[in-house]
C-alpha positions in Angstrom: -3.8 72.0 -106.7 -1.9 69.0 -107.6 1.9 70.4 -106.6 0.3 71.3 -103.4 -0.8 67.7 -103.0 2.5 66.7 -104.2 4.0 69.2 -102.0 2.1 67.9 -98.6 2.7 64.2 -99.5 7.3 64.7 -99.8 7.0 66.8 -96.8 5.0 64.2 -95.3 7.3 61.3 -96.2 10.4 63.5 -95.2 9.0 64.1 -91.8 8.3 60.1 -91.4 12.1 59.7 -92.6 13.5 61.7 -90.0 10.9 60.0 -86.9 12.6 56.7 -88.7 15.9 57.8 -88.1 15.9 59.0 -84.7 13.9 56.4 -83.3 16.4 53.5 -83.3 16.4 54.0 -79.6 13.0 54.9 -78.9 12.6 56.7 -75.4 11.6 53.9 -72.7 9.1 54.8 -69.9 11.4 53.2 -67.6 15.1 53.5 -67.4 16.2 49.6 -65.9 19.6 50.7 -64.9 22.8 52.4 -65.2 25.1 51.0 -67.1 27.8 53.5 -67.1 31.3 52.8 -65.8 33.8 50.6 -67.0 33.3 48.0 -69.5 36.1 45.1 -70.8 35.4 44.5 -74.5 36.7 42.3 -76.6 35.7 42.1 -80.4 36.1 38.9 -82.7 36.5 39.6 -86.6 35.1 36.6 -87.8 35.2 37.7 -91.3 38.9 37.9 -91.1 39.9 36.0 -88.3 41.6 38.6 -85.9 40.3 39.8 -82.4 41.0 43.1 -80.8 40.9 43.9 -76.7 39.5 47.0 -75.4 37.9 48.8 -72.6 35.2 50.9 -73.2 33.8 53.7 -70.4 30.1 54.2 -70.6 28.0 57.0 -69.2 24.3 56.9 -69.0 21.7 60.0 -69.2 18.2 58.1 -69.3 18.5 56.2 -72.4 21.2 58.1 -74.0 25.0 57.1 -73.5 28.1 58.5 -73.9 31.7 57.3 -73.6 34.6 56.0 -75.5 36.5 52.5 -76.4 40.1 52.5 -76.0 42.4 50.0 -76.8 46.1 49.6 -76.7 47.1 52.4 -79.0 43.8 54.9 -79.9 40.7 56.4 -78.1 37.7 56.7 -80.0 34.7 58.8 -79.0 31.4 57.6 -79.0 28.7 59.1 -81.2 25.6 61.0 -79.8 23.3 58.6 -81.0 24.8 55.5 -78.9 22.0 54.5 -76.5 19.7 52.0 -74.5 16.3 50.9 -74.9 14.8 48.0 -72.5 17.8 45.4 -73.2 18.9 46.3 -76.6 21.9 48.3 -76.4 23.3 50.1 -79.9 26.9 52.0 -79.4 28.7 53.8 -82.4 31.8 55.7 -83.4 34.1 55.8 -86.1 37.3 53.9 -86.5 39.7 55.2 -89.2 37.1 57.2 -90.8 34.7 54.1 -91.1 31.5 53.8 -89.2 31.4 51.1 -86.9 28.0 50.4 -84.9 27.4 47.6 -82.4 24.1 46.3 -81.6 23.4 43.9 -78.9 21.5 43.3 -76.0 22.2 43.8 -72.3 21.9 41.0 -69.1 19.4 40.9 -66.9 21.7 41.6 -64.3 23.3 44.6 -66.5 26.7 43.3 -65.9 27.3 41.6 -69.5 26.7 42.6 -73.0 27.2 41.1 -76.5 25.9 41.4 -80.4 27.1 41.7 -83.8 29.1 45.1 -85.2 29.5 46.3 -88.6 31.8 48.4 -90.6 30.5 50.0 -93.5 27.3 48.9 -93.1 28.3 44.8 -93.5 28.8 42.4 -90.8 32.2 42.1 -89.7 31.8 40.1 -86.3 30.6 39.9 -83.1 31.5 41.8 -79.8 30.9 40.9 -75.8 31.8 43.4 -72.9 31.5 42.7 -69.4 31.8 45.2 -65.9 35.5 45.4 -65.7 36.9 43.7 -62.6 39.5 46.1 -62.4 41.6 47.9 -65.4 44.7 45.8 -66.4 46.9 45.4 -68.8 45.1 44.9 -72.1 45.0 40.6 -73.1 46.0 41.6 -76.8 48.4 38.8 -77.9 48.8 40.0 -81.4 49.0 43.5 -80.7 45.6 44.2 -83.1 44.3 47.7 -82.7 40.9 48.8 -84.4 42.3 50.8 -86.5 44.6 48.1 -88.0 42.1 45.7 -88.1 40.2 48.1 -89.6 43.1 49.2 -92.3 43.3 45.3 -93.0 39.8 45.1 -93.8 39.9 48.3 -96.3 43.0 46.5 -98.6 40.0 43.8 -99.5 
């Protein structure tokens, strides 16, 4: 009887783990608006002083989003899981082979966004993204990609 108990209670605490895991966007009753199109993005390593340009092309399902970030050299994909709730936005996708997730919230006006990322699970810096007036020529002065930024981070 015991083992059963046992039993119930680890397939209890499993199913609780997965609810956990797929709720970091839990499903809002109301959608505020669509933020797909284009985004300019620009991300500020503050752990290693270096900044990176990039655009990013968002598209909305309900609270679910979809897209990629591209800057001057790569284009990354974003993962299923990247989504919306109220004003907190979460977007993720790997760089390099390393995970990096951005958290932030939205505007009020859904025309700005802007948070903290991190790479391997620590804090690396923060990020801002805004409509994109029109797609230009990328600002990047020092030619920084992700994925050297990201290389430079992995010597240390």
């Amino acid at each position: 009887m015991k083992t059963k108990t046992n039993n119930l209670k680890i397939l209890v605490l499993l199913l609780i783990s997965v609810l956990l895991i797929y709720s970091s966007c839990e499903k809002e009753d109301k959608v505020y608006t669509n933020l797909s199109g284009d985004w300019d993005l620009h991300y500020d390593f503050t752990t290693i002083n270096k900044e990176v340009d990039a655009e990013m092309t968002l598209n909305q399902n309900g609270t679910n989003l979809s897209g990629k970030i591209e800057d001057s050299k790569d284009v990354f994909t974003l993962l299923q899981s990247c989504c919306i709730n109220g004003y907190q936005i979460t977007i993720k996708y790997y760089v390099a082979g390393e995970l990096l997730k951005q958290t932030g919230t939205v505007n009020s006006d859904f025309n700005e966004m802007s948070g903290s990322f991190t790479l391997r699970g620590m804090y690396v810096g923060t990020w801002e993204a805004d409509r994109s007036k029109k797609r230009s020529a990328r600002i990047n002065q020092e030619n920084n990609t992700l994925k050297t930024v990201v290389g430079y981070l992995n010597k240390y």
